[in-house]
DODO-662551 format. One record per atom (N, C-alpha, C): atom name; residue in three letters; x negated, y, z negated. Coordinates in pm, whole numbers, plus 50000, padded with zeros to 5 digits. Each point is the difference from the previous one (the first is absolute). Example, Ala and Ser with C-alpha at 12.3 -4.5 7.8 and 13.67 -1.06 7.14 Angstrom:
BEGIN
@atom = N | type = ala | px = 48681 | py = 49431 | pz = 49220
@atom = CA | type = ala | px = 50089 | py = 50119 | pz = 50000
@atom = C | type = ala | px = 49910 | py = 50120 | pz = 50000
@atom = N | type = ser | px = 50035 | py = 50105 | pz = 50072
@atom = CA | type = ser | px = 49918 | py = 50119 | pz = 49994
@atom = C | type = ser | px = 50077 | py = 50109 | pz = 49927
end
This chain:
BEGIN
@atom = N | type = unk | px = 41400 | py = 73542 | pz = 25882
@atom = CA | type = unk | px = 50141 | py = 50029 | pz = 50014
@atom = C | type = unk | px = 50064 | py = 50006 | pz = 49862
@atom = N | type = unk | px = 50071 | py = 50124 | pz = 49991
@atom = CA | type = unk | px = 50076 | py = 49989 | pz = 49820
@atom = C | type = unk | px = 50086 | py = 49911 | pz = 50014
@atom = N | type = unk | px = 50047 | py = 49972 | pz = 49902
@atom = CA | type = unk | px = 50091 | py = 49893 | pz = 49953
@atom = C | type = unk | px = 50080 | py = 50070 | pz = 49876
@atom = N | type = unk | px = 50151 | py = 50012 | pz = 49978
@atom = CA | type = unk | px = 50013 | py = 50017 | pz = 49880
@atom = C | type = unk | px = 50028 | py = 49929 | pz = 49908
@atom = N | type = unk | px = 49988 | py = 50092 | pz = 49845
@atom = CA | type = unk | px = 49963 | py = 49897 | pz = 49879
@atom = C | type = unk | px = 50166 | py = 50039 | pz = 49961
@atom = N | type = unk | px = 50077 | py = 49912 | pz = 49915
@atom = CA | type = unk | px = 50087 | py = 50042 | pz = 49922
@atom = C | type = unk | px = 49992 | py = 49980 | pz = 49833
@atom = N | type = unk | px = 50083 | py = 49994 | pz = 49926
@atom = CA | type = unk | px = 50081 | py = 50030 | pz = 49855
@atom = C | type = unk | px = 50093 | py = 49865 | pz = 50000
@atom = N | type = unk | px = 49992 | py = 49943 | pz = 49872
@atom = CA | type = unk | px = 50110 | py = 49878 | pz = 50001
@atom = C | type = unk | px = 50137 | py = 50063 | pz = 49990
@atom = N | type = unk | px = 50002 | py = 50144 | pz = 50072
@atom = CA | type = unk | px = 50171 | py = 50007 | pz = 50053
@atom = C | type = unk | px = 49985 | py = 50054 | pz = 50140
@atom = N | type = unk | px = 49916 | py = 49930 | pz = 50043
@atom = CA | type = unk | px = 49972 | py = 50029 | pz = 50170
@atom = C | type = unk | px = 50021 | py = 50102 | pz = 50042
@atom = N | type = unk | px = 49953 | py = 50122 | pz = 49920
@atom = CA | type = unk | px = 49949 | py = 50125 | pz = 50016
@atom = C | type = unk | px = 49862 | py = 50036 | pz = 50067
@atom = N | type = unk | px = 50004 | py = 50060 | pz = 50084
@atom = CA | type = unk | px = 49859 | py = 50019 | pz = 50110
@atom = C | type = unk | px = 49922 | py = 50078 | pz = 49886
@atom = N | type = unk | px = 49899 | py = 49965 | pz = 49949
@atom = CA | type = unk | px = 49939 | py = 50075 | pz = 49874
@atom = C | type = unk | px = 49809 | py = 50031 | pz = 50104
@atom = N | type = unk | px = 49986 | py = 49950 | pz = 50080
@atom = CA | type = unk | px = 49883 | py = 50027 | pz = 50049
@atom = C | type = unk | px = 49932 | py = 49950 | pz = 50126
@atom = N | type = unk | px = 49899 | py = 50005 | pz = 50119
@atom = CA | type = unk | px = 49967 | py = 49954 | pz = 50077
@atom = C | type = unk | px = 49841 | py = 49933 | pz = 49987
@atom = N | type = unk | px = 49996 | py = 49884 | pz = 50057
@atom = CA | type = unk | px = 49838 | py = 49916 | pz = 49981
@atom = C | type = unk | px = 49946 | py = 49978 | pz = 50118
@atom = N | type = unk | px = 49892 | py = 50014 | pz = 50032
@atom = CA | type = unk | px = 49906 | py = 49942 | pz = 50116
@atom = C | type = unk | px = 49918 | py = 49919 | pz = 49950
@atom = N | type = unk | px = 50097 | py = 49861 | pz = 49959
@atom = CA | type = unk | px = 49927 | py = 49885 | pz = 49963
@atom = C | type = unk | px = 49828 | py = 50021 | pz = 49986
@atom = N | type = unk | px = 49942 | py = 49979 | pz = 49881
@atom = CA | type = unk | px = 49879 | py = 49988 | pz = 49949
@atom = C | type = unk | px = 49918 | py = 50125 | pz = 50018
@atom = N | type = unk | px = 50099 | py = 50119 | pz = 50017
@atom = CA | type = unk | px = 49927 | py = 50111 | pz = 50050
@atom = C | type = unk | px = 50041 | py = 50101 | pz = 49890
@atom = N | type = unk | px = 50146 | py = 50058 | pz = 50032
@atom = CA | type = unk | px = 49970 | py = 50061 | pz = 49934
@atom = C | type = unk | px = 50181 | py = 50021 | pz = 49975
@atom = N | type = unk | px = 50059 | py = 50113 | pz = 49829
@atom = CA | type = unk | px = 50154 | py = 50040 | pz = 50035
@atom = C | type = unk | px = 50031 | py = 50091 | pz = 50032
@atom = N | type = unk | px = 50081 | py = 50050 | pz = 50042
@atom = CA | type = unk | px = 50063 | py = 50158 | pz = 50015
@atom = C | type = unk | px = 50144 | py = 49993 | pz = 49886
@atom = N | type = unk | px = 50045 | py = 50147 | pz = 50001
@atom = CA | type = unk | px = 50126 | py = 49998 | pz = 49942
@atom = C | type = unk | px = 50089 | py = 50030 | pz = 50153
@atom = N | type = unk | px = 50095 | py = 50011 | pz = 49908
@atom = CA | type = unk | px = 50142 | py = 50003 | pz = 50113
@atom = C | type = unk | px = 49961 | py = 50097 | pz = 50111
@atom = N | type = unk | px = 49925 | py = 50100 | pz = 49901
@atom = CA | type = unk | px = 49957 | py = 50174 | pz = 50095
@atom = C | type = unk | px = 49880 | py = 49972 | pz = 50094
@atom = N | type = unk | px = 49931 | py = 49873 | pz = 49971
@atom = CA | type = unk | px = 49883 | py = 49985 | pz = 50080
@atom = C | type = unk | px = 49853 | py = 50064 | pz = 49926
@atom = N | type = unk | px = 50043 | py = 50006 | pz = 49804
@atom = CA | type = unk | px = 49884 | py = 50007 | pz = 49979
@atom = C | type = unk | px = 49937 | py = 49908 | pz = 49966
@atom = N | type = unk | px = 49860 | py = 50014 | pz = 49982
@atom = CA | type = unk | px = 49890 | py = 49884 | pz = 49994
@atom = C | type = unk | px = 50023 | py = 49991 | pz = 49865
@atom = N | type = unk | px = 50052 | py = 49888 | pz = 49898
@atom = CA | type = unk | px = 50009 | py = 49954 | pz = 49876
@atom = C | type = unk | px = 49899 | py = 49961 | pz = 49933
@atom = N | type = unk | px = 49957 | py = 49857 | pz = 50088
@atom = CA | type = unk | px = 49916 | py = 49909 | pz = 49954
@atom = C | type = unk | px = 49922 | py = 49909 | pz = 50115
@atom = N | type = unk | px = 49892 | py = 49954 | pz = 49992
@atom = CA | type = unk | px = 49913 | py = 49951 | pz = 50077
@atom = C | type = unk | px = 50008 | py = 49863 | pz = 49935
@atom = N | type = unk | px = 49989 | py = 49853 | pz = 50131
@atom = CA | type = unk | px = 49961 | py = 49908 | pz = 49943
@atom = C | type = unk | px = 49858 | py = 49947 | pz = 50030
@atom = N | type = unk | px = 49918 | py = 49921 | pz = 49853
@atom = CA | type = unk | px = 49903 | py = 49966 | pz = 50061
@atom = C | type = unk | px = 49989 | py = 49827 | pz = 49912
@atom = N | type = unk | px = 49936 | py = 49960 | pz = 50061
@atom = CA | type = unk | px = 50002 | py = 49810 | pz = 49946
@atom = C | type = unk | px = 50135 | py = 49944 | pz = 49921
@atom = N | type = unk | px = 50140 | py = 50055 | pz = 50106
@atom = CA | type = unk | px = 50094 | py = 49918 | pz = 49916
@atom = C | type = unk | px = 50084 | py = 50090 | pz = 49907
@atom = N | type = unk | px = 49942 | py = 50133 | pz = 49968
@atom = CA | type = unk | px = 50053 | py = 50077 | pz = 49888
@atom = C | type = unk | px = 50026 | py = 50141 | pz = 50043
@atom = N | type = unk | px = 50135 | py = 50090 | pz = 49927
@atom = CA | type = unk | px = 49987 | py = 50124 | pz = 50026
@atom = C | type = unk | px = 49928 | py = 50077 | pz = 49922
@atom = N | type = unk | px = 49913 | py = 50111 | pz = 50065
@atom = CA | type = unk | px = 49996 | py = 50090 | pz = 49889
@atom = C | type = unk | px = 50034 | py = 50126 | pz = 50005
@atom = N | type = unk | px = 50041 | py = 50104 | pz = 49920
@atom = CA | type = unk | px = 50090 | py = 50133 | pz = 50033
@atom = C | type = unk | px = 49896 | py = 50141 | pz = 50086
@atom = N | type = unk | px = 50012 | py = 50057 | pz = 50076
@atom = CA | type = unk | px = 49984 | py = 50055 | pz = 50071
@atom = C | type = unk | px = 49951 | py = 50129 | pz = 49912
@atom = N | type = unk | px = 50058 | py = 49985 | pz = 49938
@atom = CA | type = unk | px = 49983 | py = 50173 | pz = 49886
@atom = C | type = unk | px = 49951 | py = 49985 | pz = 49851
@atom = N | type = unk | px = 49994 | py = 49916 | pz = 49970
@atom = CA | type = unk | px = 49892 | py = 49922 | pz = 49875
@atom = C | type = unk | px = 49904 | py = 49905 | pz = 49984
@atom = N | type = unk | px = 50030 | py = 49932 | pz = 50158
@atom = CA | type = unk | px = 49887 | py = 49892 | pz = 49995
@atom = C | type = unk | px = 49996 | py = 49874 | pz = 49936
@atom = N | type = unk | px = 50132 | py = 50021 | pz = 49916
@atom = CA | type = unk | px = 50049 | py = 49843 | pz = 49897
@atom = C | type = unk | px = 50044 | py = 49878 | pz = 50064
@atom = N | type = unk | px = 50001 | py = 49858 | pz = 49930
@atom = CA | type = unk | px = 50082 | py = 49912 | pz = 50113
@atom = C | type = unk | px = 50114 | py = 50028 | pz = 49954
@atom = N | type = unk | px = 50072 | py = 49983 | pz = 50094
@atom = CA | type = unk | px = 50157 | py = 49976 | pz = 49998
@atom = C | type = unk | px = 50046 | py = 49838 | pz = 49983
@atom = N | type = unk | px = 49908 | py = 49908 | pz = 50060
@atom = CA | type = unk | px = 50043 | py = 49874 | pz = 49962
@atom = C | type = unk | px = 49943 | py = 49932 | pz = 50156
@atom = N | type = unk | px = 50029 | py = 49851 | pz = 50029
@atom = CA | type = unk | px = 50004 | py = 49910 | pz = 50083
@atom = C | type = unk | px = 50081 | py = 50010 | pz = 50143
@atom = N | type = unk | px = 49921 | py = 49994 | pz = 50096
@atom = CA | type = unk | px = 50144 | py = 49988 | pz = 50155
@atom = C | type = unk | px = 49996 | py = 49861 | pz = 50040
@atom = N | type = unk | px = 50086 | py = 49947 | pz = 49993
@atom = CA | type = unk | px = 49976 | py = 49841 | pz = 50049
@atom = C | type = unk | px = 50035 | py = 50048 | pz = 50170
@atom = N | type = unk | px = 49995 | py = 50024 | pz = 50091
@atom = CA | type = unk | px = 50041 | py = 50025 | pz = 50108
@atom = C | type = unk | px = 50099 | py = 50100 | pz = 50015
@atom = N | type = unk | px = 50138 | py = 50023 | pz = 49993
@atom = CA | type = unk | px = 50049 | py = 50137 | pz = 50024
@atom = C | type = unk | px = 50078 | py = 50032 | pz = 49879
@atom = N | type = unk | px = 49941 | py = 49891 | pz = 49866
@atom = CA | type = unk | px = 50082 | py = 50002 | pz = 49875
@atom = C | type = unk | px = 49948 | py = 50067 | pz = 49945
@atom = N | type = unk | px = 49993 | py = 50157 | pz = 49905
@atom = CA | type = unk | px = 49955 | py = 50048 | pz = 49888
@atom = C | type = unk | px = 50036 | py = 49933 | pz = 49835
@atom = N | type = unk | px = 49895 | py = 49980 | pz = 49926
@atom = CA | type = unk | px = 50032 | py = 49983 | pz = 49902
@atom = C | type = unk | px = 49933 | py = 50069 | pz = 49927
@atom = N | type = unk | px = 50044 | py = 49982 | pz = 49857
@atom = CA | type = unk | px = 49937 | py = 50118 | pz = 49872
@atom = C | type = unk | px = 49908 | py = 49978 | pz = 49944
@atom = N | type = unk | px = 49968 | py = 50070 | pz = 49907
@atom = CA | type = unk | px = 49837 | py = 49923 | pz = 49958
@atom = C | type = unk | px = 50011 | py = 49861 | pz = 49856
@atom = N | type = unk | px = 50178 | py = 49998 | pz = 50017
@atom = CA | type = unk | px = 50007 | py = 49855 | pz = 49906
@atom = C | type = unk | px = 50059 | py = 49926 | pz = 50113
@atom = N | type = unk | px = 49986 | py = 49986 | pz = 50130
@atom = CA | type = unk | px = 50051 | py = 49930 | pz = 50049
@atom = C | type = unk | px = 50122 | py = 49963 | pz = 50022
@atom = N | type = unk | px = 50083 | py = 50099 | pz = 50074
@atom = CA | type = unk | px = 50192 | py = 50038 | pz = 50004
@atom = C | type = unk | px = 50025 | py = 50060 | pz = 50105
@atom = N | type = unk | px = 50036 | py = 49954 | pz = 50081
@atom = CA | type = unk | px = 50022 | py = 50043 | pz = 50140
@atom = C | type = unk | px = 50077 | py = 50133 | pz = 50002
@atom = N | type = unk | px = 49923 | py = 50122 | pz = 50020
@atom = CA | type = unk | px = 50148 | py = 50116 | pz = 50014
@atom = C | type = unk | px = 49993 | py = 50038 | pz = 50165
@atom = N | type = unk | px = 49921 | py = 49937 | pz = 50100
@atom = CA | type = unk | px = 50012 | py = 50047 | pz = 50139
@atom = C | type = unk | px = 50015 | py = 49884 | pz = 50082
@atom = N | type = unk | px = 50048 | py = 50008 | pz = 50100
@atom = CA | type = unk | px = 49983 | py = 49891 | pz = 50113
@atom = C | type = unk | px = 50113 | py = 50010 | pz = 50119
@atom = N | type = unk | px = 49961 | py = 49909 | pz = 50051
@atom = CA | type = unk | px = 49981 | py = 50029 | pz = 50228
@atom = C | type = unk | px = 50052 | py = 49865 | pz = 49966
@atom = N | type = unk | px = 50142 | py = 50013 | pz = 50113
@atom = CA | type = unk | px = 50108 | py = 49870 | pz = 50042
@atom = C | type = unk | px = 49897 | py = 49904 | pz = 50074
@atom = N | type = unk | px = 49889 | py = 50013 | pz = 50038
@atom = CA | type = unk | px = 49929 | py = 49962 | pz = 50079
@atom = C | type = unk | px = 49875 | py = 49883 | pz = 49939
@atom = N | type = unk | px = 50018 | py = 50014 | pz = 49862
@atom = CA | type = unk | px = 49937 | py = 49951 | pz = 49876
@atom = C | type = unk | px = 50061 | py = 49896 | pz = 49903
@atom = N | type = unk | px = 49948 | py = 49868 | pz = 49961
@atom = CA | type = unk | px = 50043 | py = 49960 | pz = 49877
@atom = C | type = unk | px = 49971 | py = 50111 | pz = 49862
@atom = N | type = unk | px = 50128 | py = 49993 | pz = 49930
@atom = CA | type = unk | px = 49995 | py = 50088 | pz = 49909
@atom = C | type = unk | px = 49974 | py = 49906 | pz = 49855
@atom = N | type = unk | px = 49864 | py = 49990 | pz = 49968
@atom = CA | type = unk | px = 49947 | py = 49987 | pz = 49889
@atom = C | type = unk | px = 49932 | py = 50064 | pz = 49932
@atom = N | type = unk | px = 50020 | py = 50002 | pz = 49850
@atom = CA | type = unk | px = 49919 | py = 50035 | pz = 49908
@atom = C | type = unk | px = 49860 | py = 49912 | pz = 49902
@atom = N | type = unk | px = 49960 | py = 50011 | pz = 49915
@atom = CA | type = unk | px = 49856 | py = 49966 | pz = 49927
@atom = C | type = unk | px = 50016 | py = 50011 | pz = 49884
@atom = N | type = unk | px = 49880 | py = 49930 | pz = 49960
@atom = CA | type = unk | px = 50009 | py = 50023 | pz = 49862
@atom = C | type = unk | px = 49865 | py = 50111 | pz = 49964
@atom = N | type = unk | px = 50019 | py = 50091 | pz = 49881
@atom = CA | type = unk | px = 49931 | py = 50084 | pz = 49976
@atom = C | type = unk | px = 49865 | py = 49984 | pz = 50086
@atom = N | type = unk | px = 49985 | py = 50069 | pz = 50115
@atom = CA | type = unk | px = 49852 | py = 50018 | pz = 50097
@atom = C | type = unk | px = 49878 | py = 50082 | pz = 49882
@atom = N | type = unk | px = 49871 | py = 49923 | pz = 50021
@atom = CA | type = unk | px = 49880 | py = 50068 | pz = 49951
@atom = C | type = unk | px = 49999 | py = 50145 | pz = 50115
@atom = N | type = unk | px = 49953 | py = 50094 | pz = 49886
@atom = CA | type = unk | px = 49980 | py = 50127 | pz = 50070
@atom = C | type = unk | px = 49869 | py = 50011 | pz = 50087
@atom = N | type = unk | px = 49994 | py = 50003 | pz = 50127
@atom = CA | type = unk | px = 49898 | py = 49976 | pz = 50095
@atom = C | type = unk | px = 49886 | py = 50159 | pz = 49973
@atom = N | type = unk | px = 49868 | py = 49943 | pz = 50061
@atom = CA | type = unk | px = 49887 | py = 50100 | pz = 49986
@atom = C | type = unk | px = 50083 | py = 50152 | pz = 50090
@atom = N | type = unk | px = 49969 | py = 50073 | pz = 49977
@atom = CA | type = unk | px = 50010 | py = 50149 | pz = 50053
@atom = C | type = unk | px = 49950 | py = 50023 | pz = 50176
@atom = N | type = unk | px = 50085 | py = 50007 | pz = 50103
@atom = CA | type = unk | px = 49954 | py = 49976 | pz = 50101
@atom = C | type = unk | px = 49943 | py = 50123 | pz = 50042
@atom = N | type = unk | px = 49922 | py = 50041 | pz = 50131
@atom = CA | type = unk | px = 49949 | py = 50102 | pz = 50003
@atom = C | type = unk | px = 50127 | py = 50094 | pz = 50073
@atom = N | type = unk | px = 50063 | py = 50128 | pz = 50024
@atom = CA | type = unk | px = 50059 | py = 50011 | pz = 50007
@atom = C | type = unk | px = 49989 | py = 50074 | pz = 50142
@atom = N | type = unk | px = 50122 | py = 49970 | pz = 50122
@atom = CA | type = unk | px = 49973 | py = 49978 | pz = 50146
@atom = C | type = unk | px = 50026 | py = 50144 | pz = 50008
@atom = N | type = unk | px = 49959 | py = 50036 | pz = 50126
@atom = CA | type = unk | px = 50046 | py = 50103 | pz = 50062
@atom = C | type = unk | px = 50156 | py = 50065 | pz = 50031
@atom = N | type = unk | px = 50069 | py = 50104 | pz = 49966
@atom = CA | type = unk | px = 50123 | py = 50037 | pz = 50069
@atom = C | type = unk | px = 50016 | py = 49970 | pz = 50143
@atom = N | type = unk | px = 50122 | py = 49912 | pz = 49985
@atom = CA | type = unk | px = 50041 | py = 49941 | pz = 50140
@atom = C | type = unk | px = 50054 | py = 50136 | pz = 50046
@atom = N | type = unk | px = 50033 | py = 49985 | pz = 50149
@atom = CA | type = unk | px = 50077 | py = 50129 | pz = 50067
@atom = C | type = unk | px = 50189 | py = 49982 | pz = 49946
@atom = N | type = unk | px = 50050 | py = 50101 | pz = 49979
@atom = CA | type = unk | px = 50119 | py = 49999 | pz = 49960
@atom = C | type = unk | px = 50055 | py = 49864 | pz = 50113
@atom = N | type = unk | px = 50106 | py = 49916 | pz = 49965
@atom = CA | type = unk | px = 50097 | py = 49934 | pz = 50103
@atom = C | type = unk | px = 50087 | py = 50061 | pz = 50097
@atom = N | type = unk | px = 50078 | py = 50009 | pz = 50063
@atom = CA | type = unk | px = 50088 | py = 50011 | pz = 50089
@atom = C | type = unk | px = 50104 | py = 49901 | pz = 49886
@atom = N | type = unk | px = 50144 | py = 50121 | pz = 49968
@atom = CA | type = unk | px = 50117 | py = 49896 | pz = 49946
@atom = C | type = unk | px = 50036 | py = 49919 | pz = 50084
@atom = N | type = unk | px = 49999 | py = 49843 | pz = 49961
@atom = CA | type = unk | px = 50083 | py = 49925 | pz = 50144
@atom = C | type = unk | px = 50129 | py = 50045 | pz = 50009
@atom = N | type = unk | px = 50000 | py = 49947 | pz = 50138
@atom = CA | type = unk | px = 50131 | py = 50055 | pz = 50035
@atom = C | type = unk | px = 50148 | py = 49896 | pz = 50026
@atom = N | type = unk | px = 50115 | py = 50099 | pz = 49933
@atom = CA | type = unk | px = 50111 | py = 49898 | pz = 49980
@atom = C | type = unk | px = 50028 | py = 49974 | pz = 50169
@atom = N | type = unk | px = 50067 | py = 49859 | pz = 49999
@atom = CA | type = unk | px = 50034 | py = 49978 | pz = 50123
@atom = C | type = unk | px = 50086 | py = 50066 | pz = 50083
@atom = N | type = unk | px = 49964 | py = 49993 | pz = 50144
@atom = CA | type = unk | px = 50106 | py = 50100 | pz = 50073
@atom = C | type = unk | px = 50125 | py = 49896 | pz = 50015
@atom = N | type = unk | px = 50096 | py = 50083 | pz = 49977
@atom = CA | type = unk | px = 50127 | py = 49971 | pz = 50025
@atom = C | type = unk | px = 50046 | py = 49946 | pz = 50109
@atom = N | type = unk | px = 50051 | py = 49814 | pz = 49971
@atom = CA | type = unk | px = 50044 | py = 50028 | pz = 50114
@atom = C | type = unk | px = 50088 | py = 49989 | pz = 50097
@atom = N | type = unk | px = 49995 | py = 49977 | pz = 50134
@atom = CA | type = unk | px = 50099 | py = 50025 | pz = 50097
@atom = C | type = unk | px = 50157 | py = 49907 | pz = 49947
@atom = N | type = unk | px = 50100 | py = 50126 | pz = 49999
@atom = CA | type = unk | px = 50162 | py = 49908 | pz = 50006
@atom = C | type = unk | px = 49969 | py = 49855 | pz = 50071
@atom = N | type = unk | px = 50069 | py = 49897 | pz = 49859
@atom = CA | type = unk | px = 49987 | py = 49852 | pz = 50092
@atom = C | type = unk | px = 50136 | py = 50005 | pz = 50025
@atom = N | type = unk | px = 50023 | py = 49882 | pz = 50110
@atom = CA | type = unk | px = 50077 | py = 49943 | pz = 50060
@atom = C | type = unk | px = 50142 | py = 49977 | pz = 49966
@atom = N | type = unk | px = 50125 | py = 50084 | pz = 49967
@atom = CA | type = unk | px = 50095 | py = 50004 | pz = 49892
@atom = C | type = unk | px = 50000 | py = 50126 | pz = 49910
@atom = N | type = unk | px = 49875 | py = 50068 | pz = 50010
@atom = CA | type = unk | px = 49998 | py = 50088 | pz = 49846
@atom = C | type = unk | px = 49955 | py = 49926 | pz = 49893
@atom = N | type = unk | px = 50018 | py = 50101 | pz = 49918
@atom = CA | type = unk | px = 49951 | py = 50026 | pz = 49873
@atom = C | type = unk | px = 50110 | py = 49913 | pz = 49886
@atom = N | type = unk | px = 49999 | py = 49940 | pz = 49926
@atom = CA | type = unk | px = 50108 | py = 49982 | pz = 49847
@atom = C | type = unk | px = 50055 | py = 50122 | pz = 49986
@atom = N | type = unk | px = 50098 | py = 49993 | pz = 49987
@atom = CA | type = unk | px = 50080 | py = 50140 | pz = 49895
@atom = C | type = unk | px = 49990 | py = 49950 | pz = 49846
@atom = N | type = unk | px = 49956 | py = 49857 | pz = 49960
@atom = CA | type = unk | px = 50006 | py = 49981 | pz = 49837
@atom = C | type = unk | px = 49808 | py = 50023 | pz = 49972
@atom = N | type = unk | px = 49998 | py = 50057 | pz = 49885
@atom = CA | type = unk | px = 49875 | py = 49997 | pz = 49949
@atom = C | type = unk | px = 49915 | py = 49846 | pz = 49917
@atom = N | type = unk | px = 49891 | py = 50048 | pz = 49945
@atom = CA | type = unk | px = 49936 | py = 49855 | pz = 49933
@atom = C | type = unk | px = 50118 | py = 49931 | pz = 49899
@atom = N | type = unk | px = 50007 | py = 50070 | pz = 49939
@atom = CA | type = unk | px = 50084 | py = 50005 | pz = 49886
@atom = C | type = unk | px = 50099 | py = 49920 | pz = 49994
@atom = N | type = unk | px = 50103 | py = 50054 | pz = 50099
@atom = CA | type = unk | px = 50102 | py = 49931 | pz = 50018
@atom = C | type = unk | px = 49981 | py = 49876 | pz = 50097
@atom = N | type = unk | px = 49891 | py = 49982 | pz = 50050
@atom = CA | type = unk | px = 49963 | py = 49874 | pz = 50101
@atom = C | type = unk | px = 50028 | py = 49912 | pz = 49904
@atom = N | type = unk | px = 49843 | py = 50030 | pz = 49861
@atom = CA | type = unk | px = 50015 | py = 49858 | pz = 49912
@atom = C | type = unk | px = 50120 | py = 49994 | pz = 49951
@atom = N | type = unk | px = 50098 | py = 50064 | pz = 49946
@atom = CA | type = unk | px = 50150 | py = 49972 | pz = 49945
@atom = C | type = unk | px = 50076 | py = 49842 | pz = 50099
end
């Protein structure tokens, strides 16, 4: 099941199937994980460490992660052996945003987020 990754400005920057593999936003295949680490899809390089749905860099700096995750970083990770490199998964299916739903009980707010927190 994907999961998405974000940006420390909680920007949707990519999708993960925990220990498998990433997509981008479009659903392309980026990067593959194998023992813990990414590596890029189109060069074969690591990209760095996944502690679970956290990406980090190859000095150890968190630039991805899932609300679903403690968000930690490392200290400079040893660069792991060269994994063999997996097969193309089948494209994903984009998940899908939730259906909308039914008028509750009263309606809707006429004030937005915005002015809630005020």
């Amino acid at each position: 099941m994907l999961k998405p990754l974000f940006d420390k400005n909680c920007k949707l920057i990519a999708w993960i199937e925990p220990n498998e593999h990433i997509f981008d936003t479009n659903m392309n295949w980026i990067a593959y994980i194998s023992n813990g680490h990414a590596w890029s899809t189109k060069t074969n390089t690591w990209m760095g460490p996944v502690k679970d749905m956290t990406c980090l860099d190859t000095n150890g700096k968190v630039f991805a992660w899932n609300p679903d995750c403690e968000i930690e970083g490392s200290i400079k990770p040893m660069k792991p052996m060269k994994p063999m490199r997996p097969m193309r998964p089948m494209r994903p299916m984009r998940p899908m945003k939730p259906m909308r739903p039914m008028r509750p009980l009263g309606g809707w707010s006429s004030i937005n987020f915005e002015e809630w927190i005020k």
